[in-house]
C-alpha positions as CSV (number, residue, x, y, z in Angstrom):
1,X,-78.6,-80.7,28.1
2,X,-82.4,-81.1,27.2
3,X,-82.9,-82.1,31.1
4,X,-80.9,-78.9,31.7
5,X,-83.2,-76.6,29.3
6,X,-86.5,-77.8,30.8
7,X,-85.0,-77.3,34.4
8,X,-84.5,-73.6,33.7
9,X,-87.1,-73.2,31.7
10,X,-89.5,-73.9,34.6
11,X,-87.8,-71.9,37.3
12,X,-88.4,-68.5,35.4
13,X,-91.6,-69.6,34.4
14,X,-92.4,-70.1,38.0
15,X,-90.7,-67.2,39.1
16,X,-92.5,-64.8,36.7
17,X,-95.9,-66.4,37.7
18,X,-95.3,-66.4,41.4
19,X,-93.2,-63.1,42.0
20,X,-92.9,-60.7,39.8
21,X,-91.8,-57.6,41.8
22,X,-88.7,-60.2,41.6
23,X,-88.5,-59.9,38.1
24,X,-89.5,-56.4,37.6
25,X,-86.5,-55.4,39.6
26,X,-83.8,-57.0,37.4
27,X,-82.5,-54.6,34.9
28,X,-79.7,-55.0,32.1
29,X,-76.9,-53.1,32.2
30,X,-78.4,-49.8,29.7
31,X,-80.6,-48.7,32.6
32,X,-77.7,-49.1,35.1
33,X,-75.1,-46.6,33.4
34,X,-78.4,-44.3,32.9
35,X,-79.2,-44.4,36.7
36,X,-75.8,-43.8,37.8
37,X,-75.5,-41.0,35.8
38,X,-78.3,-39.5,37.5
39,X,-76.5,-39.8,40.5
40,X,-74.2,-37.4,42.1
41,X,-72.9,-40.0,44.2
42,X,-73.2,-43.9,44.9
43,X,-73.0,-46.9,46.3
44,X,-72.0,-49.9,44.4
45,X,-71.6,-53.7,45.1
46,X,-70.1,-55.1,42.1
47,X,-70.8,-59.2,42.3
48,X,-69.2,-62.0,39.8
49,X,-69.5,-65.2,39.8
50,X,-66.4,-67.0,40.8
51,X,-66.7,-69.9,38.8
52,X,-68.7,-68.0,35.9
53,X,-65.4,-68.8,33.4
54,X,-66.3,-72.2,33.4
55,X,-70.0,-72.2,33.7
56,X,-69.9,-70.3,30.3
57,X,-67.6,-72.7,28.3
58,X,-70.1,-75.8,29.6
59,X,-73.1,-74.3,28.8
60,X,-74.5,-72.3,25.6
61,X,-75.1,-68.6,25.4
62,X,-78.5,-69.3,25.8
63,X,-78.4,-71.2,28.9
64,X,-76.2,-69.2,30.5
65,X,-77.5,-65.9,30.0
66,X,-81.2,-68.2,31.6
67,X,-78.5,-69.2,34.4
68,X,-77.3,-65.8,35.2
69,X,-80.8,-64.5,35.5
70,X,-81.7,-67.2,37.9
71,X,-78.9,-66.3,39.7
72,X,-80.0,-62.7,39.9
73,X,-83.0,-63.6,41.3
74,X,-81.3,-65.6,43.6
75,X,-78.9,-62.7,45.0
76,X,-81.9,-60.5,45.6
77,X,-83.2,-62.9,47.9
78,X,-80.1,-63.0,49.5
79,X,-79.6,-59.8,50.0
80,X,-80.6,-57.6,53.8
81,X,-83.5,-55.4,53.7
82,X,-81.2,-53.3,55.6
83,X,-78.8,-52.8,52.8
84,X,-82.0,-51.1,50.8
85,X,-81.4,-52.3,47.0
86,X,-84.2,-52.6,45.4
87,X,-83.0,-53.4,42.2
88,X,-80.2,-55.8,40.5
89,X,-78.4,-54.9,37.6
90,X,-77.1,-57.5,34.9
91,X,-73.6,-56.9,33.8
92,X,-71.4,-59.1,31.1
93,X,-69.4,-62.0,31.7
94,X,-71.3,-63.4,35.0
95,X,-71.2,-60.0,36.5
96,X,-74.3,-58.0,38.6
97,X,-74.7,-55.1,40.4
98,X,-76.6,-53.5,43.2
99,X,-76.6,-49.3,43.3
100,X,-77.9,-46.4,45.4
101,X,-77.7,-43.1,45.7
102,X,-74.7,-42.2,48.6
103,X,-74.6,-39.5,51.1
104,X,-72.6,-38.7,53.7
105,X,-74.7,-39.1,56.5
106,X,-75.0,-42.7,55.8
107,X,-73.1,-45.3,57.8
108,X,-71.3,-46.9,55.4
109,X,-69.4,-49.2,58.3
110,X,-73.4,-51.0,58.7
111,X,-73.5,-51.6,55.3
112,X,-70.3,-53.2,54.6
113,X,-71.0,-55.9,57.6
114,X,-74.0,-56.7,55.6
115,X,-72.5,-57.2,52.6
116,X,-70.3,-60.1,54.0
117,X,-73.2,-61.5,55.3
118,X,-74.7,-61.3,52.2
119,X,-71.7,-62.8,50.9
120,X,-71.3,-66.0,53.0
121,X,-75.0,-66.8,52.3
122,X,-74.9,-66.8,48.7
123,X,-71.5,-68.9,49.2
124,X,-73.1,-71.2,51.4
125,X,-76.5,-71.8,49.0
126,X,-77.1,-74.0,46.3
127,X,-78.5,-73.7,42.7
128,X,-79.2,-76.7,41.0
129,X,-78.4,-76.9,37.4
130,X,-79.9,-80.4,36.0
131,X,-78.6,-83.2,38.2
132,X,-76.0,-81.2,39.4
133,X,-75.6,-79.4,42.8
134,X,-73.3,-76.2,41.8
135,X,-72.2,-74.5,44.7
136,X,-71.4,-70.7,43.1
137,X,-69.1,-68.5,45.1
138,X,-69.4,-64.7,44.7
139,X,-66.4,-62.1,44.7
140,X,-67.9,-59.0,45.9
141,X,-65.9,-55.3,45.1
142,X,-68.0,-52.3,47.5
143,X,-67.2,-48.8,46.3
144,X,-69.0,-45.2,47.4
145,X,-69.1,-42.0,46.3
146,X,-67.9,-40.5,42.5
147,X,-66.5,-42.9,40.4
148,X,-67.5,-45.8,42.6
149,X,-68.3,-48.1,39.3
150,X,-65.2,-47.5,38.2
151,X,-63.1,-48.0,41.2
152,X,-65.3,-51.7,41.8
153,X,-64.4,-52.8,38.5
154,X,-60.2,-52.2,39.7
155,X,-61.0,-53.8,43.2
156,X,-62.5,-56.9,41.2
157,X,-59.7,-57.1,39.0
158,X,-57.7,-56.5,41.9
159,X,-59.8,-59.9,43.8
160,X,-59.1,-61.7,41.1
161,X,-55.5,-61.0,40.6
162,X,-54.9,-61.9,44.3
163,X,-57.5,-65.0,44.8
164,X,-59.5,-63.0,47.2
165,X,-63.3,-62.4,47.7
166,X,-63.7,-59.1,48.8
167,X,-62.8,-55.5,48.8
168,X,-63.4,-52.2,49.7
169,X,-62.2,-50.6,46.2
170,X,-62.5,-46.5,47.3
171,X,-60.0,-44.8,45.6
172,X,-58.4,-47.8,43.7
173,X,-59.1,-45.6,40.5
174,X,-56.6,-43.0,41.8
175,X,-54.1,-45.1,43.1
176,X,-54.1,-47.0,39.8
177,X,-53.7,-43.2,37.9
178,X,-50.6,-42.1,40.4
179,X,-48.9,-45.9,40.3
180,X,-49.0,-45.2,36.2
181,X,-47.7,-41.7,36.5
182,X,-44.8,-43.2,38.5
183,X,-43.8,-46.0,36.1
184,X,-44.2,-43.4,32.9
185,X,-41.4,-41.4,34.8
186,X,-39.6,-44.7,35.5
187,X,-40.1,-46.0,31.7
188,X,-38.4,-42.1,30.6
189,X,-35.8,-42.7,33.4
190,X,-34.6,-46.1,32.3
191,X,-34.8,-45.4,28.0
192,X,-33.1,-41.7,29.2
193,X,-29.9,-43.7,31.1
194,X,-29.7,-46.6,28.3
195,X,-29.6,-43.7,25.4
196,X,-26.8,-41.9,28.0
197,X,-24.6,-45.0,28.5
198,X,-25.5,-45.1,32.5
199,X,-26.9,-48.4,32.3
200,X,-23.5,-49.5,34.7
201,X,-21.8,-52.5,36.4
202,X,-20.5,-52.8,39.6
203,X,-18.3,-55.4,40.5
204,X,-18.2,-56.5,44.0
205,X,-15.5,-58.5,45.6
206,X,-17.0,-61.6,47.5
207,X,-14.7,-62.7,49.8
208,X,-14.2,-66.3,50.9
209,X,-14.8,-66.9,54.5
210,X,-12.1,-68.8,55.6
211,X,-8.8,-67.3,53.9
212,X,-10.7,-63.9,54.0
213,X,-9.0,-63.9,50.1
214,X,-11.0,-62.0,46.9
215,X,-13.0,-65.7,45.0
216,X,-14.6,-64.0,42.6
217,X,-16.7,-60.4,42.1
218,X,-20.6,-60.3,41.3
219,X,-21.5,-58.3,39.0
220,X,-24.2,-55.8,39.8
221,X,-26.7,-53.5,37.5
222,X,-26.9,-49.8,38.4
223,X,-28.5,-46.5,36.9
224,X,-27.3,-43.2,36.8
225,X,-29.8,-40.8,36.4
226,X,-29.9,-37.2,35.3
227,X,-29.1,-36.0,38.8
228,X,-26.1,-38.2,38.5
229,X,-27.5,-40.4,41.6
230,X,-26.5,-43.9,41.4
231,X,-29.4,-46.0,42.0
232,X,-29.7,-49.9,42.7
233,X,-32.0,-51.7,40.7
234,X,-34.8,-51.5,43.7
235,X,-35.9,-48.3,41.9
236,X,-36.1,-49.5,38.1
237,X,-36.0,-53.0,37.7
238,X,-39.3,-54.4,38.3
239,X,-40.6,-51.6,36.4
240,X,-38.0,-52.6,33.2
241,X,-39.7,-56.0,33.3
242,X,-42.7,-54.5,32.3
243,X,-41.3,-52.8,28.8
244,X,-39.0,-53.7,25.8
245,X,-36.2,-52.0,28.1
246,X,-35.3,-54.9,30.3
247,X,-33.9,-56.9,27.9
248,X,-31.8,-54.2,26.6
249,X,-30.9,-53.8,30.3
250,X,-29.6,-57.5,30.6
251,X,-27.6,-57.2,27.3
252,X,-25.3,-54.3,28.8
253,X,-24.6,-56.0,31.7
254,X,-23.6,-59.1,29.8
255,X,-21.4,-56.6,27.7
256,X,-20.4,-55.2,30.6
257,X,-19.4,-58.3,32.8
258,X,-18.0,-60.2,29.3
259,X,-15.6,-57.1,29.0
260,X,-14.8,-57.1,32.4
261,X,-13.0,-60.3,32.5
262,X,-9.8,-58.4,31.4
263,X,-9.3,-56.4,34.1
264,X,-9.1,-59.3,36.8
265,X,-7.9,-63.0,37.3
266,X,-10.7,-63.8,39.0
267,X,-14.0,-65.2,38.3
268,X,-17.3,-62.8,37.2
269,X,-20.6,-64.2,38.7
270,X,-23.8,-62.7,36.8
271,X,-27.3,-63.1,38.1
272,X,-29.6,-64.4,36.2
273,X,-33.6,-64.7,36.2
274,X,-36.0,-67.6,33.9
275,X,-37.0,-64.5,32.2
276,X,-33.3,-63.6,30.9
277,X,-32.8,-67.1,29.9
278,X,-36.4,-67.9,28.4
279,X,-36.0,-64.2,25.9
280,X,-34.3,-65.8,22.8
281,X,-32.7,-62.1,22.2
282,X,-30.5,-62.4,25.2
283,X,-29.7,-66.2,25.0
284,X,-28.2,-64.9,20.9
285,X,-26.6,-62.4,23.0
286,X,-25.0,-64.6,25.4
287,X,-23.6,-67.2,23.2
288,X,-22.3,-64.6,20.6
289,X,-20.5,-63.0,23.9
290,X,-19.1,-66.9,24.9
291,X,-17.8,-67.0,21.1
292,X,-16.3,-63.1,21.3
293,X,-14.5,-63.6,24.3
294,X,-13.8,-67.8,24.1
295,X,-10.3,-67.1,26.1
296,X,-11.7,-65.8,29.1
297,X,-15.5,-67.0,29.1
298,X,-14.6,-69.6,31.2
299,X,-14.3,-67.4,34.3
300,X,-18.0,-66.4,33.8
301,X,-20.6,-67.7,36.4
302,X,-24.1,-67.7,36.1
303,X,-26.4,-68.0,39.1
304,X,-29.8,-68.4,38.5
305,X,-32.6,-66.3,40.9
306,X,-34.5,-68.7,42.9
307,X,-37.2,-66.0,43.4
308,X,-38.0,-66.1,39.7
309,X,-40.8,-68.3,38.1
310,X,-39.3,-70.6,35.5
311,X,-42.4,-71.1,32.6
312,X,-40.0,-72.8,29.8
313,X,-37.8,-75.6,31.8
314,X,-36.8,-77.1,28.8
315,X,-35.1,-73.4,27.7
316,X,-33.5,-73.1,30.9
């Protein structure tokens, strides 16, 4: 660690001696929200460090806040004169920025090709850290015009949700605001047809093959909404996994199925996902529902979705 404090030590030492329009043109993060406010419109690369997470648990505040200056440095050395930043910004968290003012007259097409140039250069350099040869990767989010900070930050959380390394995040802030308006309506839909009762099972006859004869019926979730259309679960489930309401979901059509039982011989399959089984709530509910109906649970089936993650295999 003391080889590793000299090491950057004497970089910025250098640096500072040897260029200091370099260092004069790093800012913190205070004088980047105060020039974007003075801006009607922008462009903004948003940058993190890939592998910044675990940078930061190895080294010290103090070393890596030396680190991510370095690395600052580094990225305006990297990037085109054609791009015309003449600044970097520091962020939090192994995050920088480069900002400019945006018309419409420029051609935004030139400057995105420069970014990924950018991009696979930094990838492709090395910073030494000590004795060690860290290769640092960059995610890169590109936003213009108003709100372009804020529609990076969602196209980086968006790269890092879906292991990629770069996005054009226009508009992401919108989409975000209309895919949230949707699933309020969907939440008020789903607690609206559980306080109604039109949480329903349908039952439907699978037939076997060969003697073309009723083996059992599957039992399927649907919802009823104010309109009185019936709709599969396509339109709510997903959704349902997101709130309290899909376990309530899951407990009426165990009712449902459970009570079922007595109005056919034959056998009621229920789909299952890990996430039913892994929620203690409905796992009391099943076995209180075995117990209730002990003379006919045996004709209850449970198929387990292959689609689903299973995070507790000991549960399951």
């Amino acid at each position: 660690m003391k080889q590793l404090k000299q090491q950057i030590y004497s970089i910025k030492k250098n640096t500072q001696t040897s260029s200091y329009h370099i260092v004069n043109t790093i800012h913190p993060q205070e004088k980047f929200h105060n020039f974007l406010n003075s801006l009607k419109s922008s462009i903004v690369v948003l940058i993190k460090i890939e592998e910044f997470k675990y940078l930061n648990n190895f080294l010290t505040l103090k070393i890596s806040k030396k680190l991510q200056n370095i690395f600052a440095k580094e990225l305006l050395k990297h990037i085109p004169d054609k791009c015309n930043f003449s600044k970097i910004y520091l962020l939090e968290n192994g995050e920088f920025v480069f900002a400019k003012e945006y018309n419409s007259n420029q051609k935004i097409e030139n400057l995105y090709s420069q970014v990924q140039i950018f991009q696979k250069k930094v990838n492709d350099a090395k910073i030494k850290i000590g004795a060690v040869d860290y290769t640092l990767s960059i995610l890169v989010s590109l936003s213009y015009g108003k709100n372009s900070f804020e529609n990076a930050k969602v196209g980086m959380s968006k790269l890092l949700e879906n292991k990629q390394d770069f996005i054009i995040a226009n508009e992401l802030v919108e989409q975000e605001q209309q895919q949230a308006h949707e699933k309020l309506k969907t939440f008020k839909m789903i607690q609206e047809a559980i306080d109604s009762y039109n949480i329903v099972s349908y039952f439907q006859p699978i037939v076997n093959n060969k003697t073309k004869e009723i083996e059992k019926y599957e039992s399927l979730v649907r919802l009823i909404d104010k309109e009185q259309n019936i709709l599969s679960p396509y339109f709510f489930l997903d959704t349902a996994k997101e709130s309290k309401y899909y376990q309530k979901i899951t407990s009426i059509v165990l009712e449902n199925s459970f009570q079922a039982l007595y109005d056919t011989k034959m056998n009621i399959s229920i789909n299952l996902s890990s996430l039913d089984i892994e929620q203690k709530k409905t796992r009391k509910d099943f076995f209180y529902l075995l117990e209730k109906h002990k003379e006919e649970a045996h004709r209850i089936v449970i198929e387990l979705l292959e689609d689903e993650k299973i995070k507790d295999k000991n549960v399951i």
